[in-house]
KEKOL-96319 format. One record per residue (C-alpha): x, y, z. Coordinates in steps of 0.2 Angstrom, whole numbers, padded with zeros to 4 digits, always signed. Layout:
N
XYZ
...
! end
This chain:
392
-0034+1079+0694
-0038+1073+0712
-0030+1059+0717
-0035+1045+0725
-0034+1045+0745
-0027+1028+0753
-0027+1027+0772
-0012+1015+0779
-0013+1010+0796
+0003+1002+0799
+0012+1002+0814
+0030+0998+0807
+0039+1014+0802
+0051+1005+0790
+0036+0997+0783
+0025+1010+0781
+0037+1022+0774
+0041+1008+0759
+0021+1009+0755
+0020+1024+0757
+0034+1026+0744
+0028+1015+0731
+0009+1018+0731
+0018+1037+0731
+0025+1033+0713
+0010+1023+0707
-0001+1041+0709
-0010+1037+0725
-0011+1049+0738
-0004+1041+0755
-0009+1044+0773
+0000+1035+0786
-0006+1032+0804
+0000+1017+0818
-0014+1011+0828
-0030+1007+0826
-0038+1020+0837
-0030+1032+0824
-0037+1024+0809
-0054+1025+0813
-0052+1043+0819
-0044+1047+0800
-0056+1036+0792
-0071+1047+0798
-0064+1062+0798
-0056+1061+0780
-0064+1048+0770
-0050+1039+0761
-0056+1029+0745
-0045+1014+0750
-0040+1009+0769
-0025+0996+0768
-0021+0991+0786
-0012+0977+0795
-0021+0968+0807
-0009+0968+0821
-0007+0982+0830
-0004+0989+0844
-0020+0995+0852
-0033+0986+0844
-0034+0970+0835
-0035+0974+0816
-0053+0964+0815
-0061+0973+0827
-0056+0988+0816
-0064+0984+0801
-0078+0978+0809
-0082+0996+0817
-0076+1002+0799
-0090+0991+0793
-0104+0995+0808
-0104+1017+0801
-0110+1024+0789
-0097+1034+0785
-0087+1020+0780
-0097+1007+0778
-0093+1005+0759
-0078+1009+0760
-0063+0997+0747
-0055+0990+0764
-0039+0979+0762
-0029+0969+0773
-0011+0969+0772
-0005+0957+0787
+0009+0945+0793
-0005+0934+0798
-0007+0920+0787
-0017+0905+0791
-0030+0901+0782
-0044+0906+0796
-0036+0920+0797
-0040+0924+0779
-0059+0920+0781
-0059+0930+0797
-0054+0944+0789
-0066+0942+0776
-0079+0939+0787
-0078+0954+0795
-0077+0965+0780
-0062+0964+0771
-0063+0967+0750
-0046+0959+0751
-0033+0950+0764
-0015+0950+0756
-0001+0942+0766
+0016+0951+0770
+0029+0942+0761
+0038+0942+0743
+0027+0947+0731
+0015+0958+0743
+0018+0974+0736
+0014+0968+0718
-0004+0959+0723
-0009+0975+0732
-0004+0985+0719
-0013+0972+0705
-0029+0971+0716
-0031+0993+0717
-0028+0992+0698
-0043+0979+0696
-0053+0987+0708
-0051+1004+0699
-0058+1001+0682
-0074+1010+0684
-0081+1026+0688
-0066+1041+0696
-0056+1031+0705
-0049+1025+0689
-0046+1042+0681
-0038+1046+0696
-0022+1032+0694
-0005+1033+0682
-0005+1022+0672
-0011+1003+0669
-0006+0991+0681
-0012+0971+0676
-0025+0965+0684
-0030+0944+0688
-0044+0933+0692
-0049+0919+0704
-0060+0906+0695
-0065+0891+0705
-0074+0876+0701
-0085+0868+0712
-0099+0851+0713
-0111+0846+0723
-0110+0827+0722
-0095+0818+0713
-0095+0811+0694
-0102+0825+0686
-0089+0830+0677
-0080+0844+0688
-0061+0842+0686
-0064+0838+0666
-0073+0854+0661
-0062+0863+0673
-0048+0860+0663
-0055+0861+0643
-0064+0880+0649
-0046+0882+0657
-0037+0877+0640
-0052+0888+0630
-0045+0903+0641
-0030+0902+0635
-0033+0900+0619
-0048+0915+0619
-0037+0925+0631
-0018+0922+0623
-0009+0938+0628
-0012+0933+0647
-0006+0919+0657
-0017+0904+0665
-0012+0892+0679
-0024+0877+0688
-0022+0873+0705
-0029+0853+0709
-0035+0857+0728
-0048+0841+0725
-0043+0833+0740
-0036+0819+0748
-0031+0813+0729
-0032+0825+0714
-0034+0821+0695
-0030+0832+0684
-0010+0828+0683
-0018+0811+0675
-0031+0821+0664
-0018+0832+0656
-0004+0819+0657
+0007+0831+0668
+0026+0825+0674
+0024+0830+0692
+0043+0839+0693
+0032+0848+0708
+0016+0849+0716
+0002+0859+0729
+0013+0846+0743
+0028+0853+0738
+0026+0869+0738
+0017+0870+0757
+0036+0863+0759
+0042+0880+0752
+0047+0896+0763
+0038+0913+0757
+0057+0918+0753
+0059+0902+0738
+0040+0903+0733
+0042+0918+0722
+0031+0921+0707
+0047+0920+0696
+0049+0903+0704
+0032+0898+0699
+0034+0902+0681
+0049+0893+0677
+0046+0878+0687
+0027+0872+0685
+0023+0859+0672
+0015+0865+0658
+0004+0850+0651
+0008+0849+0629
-0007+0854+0622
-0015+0863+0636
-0007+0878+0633
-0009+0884+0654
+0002+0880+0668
-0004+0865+0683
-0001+0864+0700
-0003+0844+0703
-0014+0840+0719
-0009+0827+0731
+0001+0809+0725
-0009+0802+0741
-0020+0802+0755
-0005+0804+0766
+0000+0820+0757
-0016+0826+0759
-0016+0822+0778
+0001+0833+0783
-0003+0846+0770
+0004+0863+0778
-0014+0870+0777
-0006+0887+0784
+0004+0890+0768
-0011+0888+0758
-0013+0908+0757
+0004+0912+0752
+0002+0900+0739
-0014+0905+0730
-0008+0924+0733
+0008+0920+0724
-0002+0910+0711
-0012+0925+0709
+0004+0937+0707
+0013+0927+0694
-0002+0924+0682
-0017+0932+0677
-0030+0919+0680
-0031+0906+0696
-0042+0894+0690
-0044+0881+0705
-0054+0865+0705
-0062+0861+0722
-0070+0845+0717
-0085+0844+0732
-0075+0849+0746
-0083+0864+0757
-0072+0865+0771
-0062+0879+0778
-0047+0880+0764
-0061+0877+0750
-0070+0893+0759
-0054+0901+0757
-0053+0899+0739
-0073+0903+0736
-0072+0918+0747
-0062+0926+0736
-0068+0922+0718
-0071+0933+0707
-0083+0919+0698
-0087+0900+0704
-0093+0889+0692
-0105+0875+0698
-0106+0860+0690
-0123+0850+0692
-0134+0832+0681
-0151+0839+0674
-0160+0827+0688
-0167+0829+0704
-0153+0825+0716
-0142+0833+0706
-0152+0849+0708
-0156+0846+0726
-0140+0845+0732
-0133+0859+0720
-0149+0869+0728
-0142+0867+0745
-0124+0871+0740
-0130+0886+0735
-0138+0893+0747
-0125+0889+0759
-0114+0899+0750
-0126+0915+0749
-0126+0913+0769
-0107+0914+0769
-0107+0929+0761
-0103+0923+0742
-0110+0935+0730
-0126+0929+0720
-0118+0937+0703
-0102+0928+0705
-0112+0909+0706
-0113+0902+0687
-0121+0887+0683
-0115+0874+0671
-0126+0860+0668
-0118+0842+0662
-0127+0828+0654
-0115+0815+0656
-0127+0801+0652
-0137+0800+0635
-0155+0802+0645
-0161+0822+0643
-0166+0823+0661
-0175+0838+0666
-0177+0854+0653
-0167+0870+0657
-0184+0880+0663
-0186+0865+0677
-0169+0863+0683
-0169+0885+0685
-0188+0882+0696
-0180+0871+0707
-0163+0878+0708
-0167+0897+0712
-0152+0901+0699
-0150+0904+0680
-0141+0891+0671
-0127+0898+0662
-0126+0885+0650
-0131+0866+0647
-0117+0854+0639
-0124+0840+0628
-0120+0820+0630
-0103+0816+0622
-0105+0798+0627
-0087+0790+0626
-0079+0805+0618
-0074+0814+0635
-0068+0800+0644
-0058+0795+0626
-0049+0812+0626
-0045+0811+0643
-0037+0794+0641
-0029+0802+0628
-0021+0817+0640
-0028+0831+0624
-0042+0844+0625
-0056+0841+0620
-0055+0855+0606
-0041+0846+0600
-0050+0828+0597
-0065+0831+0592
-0068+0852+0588
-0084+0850+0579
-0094+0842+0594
-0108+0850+0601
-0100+0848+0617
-0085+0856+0611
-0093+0871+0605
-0105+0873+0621
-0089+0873+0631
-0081+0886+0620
-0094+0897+0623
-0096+0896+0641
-0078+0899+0641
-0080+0917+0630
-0096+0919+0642
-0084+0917+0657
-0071+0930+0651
-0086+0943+0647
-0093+0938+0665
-0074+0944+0673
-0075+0958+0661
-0090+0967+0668
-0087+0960+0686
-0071+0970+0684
-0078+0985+0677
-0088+0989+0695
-0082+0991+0711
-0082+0978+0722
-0092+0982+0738
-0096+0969+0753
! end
């Protein structure tokens, strides 16, 4: 059987005999060039399924690559992958901006996430039949608002503990990035023995996914593992905003779902996360500014290159009044709704007070059950997300 072609362009012999080694052994076919000048020549002229390149090199800068990668037919749906010592988080969007399917930062657990994102990308069609063996695969989820008090961080968490519970051979960790102050250590009543602070403290060498999956709280009854947010403004202020892409690739490498609750926040590291998602779930009130500014959300995110199939929408009554019907709110938002959760009146606020799930204190509510659904929705939505191949 014809294997897959990869194309490294990677101007580091050391490095780039190591790849080529280990993407030997996993059943790709490996071709190795140094400059950029070089890559796009092989990239025309042999038409590898995957280009994996590093973004510094010698002749050309790697951006400027991908872009011409990008601007030919030839290539222009190529899988294109970055695999760079360049690690700031504008970096990261850069990259994506110009084309990237993937940006992976050189450090610890690399190899592994490179190797984890081919395997993900190959499940359809003959680029699958083409690899040894099954290699796990994992999942960026990211939950996002438009306005505050509509319930983000808390259905975050209960479709995050459903996950686990519907999903129980795999692994499931939530990073708090709702900044300056974050609440989901005081949700799911989580210890803080360490935090998103802390580790930005952490060298690439210390933060290993083996790291991470001894030393994260795991909340009781939440059955998934927590990255706290910040204690305080402060924290939020020095936060090492250029160790934020190590991180969530390391996050990524150690378990088999991210789920990441962004609160409202749009800026540049919130970008970073919804960039990347394979599925963002935006929490909006059944009225009229709700769904205004949920409107506008959404098309910004369109613009910036999100894809449409990866927006779901989850609709939270947190007040008894019915607000708008679900044919309204989908004529004024330009987007299905994936799902409308009932009025639990006190009942959500309770469990939270309590630090349980709210399958856990009250199963049988409407509620309950609409969230357990949009949770087995959501794991079908990955499902067939990850059954194509991504193209930009």
């Amino acid at each position: 059987m014809e294997k897959v072609l990869i194309l490294l362009i990677e101007p580091d012999e050391s490095t780039a005999a190591f790849l080529r080694q280990v993407l030997s052994r996993v059943g790709f076919q490996v071709q190795v060039v140094s400059s950029g000048k070089e890559g796009l020549i092989n990239a025309w002229r042999d038409q590898p399924d995957i280009i994996v390149l590093e973004l510094n090199l010698p002749d050309l800068d790697g951006l400027e690559v991908v872009r011409k990668l990008r601007g030919d037919q030839r290539t222009s749906r190529k899988m294109i992958v970055g695999l760079t010592s360049r690690s700031q988080p504008e970096d990261t969007i850069a990259g994506l901006e110009a084309g990237l399917n993937q940006y992976i930062v050189k450090q610890a657990d690399a190899i592994d996430t490179l190797l984890r994102y081919l395997a993900g990308e190959q499940r359809a069609g003959q680029l699958r039949q083409k690899v040894k063996g099954p290699i796990p695969s994992n999942h960026l989820i990211a939950f996002l608002s438009a306005k505050g008090g509509v319930g983000t961080s808390s259905l975050c968490i209960n479709v995050a503990g459903q996950i686990t519970r519907q999903d129980s051979k795999h692994t499931v960790v939530v990073l708090d990035l709702v900044l300056p102050i974050g609440s989901l250590a005081q949700i799911t009543g989580s210890k803080r023995p360490i935090d998103l602070f802390q580790l930005t403290k952490m060298s690439s060498g210390e933060l290993t996914p083996e790291y991470l999956r001894k030393n994260l709280p795991a909340p009781k009854s939440w059955g998934f593992y927590l990255v706290p947010g910040c204690n305080d403004p402060h924290q939020a202020v020095n936060l090492q905003t250029d160790r934020l892409s190590p991180i969530i690739q390391t996050l990524q490498a150690a378990f088999t779902y991210l789920i990441v609750d962004i609160g409202r926040d749009l800026s540049h590291l919130a970008m970073l996360v919804l960039r990347q998602a394979d599925a963002i779930v935006m929490i909006l009130t059944p009225d009229e500014p709700g769904i205004s500014s949920s409107h506008i959300v959404r098309n910004y995110l369109l613009e910036e290159g999100v894809i449409k199939d990866r927006l779901l929408f989850l609709c939270n009554r947190p007040l008894a009044t019915e607000g708008l019907n679900v044919d309204a709110i989908e004529a004024a938002l330009g987007h299905k709704i994936n799902i409308s959760i009932p009025n639990m009146g006190a009942i959500f606020h309770l469990a939270n007070t309590l630090h349980a799930p709210l399958h856990l204190r009250c199963p049988e509510e409407p509620a309950t059950i609409a969230i357990n659904r949009f949770s087995a929705n959501l794991l079908q939505h990955l499902k067939q997300a990850g059954d194509k191949v991504r193209l930009p």
